[in-house]
N, C-alpha and C positions, 0 to 999 in steps of 0.2 A: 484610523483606529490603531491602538497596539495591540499585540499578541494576546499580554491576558484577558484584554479588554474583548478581545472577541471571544475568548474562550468562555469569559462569563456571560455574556451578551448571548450567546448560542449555546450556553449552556451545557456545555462541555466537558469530558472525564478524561482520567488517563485511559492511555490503550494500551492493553498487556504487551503488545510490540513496541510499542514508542511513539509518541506523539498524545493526541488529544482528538477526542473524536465524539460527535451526538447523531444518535440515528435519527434520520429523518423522515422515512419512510418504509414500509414493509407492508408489501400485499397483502390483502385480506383473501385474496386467491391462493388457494394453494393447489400444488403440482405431488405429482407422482412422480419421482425420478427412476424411469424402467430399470435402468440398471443396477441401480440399486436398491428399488422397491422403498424407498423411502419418500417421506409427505416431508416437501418444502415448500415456504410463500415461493409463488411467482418469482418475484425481486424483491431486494431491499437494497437504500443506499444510506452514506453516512454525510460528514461533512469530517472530512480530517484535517487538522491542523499540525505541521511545526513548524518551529523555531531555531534560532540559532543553535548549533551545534547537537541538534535531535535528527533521528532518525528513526527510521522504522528498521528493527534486524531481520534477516532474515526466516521467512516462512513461505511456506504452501498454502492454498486454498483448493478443494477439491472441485472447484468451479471457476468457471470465468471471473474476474475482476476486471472494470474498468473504471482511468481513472480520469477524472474531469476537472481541468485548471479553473479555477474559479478568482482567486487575490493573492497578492504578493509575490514573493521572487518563483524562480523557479525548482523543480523539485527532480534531482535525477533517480532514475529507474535503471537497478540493475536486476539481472534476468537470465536463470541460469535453467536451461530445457533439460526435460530426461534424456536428450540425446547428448548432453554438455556443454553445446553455445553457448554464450556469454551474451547477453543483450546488453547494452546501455542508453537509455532514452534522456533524452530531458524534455519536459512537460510545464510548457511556458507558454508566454506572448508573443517570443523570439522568430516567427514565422520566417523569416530571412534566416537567422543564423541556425534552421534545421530541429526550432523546437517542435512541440506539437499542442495543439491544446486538450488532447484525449490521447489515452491511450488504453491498448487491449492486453490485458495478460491470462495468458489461456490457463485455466483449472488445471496442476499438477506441476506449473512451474513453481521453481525456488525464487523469489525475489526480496528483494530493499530498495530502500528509498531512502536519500540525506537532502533536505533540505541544503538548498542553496542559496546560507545569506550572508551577511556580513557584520548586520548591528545588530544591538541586545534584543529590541524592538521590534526589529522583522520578523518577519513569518510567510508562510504558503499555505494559501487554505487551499483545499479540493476535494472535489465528491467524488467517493468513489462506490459502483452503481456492482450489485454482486447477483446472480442468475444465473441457476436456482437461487433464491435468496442464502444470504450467510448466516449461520450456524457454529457457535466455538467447536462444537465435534468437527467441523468440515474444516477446520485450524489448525497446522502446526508451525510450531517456532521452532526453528532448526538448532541444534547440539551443532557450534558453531566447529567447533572439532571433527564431529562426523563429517561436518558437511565437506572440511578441508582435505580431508581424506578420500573422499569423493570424487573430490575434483580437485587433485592436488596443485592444476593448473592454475586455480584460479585464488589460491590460498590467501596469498596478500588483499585482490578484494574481499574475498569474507571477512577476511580479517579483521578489514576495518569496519566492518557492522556488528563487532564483540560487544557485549554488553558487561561492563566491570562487575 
């Protein structure tokens, strides 16, 4: 299949970050989070998609994300801790050349994600599974400026996850 064809096939929206995404599930259980006294589902996960030259920019989630390789190329994960690390994963098939086919991003990192294709056609689907379940308030998208400021180190990657 191609790109839009799965996004209508699965029925799919934009996602205020970039890409294309349909939830798939979300607890009918819901949690008290002690620390902040708040009622969230259990878990929830989506099905996210992109395409050539999309990407997801820059954000936080105040919870764990993980994310699960499901079709197509692969999809690199960049990763930036409150202590300043720089992560970069890629999350593929590639089990030799050091991909992975899941991966963990701990609640309070900064991260992005650039599909990694080639033709108009391509895409990377993958699930990604959130606990406590996701929530837009538990979301932010990073002031790509601030964030440079931040971590002046690491300026040129943020950079290239600007949104025009």
């Amino acid at each position: 299949m191609k790109k839009d064809e799965i996004i209508k096939f699965l029925d799919m929206t934009p996602h205020p970050e970039g890409g294309y995404f349909y939830e798939t599930y979300r607890s009918h259980k819901t949690i008290e989070v002690n620390s902040d006294r708040l009622e969230r589902n259990a878990s929830t996960a989506i099905y996210y998609l992109m395409g050539k030259n999309e990407f997801s920019t820059f954000h936080k989630l105040k919870y764990t994300e993980i994310w699960h390789h499901y079709d197509g190329a692969r999809v690199k994960i960049v990763e930036i801790t409150p202590k300043g690390e720089l992560i970069e994963t890629i999350v593929g098939k590639n089990f030799k050349e050091g991909e992975v086919p899941q991966y963990v991003i701990k609640g309070g990192n900064w991260f992005a994600a650039r599909a990694l294709v080639e033709e108009e056609d391509d895409y990377v689907l993958v699930g990604c599974t959130v606990a406590p379940g996701f929530e837009f308030e538990d979301f932010e998208i990073a002031n790509i400026e601030h964030l440079s400021e931040e971590f002046p180190d690491f300026k040129e990657v943020i950079e290239s996850f600007r949104r025009d």
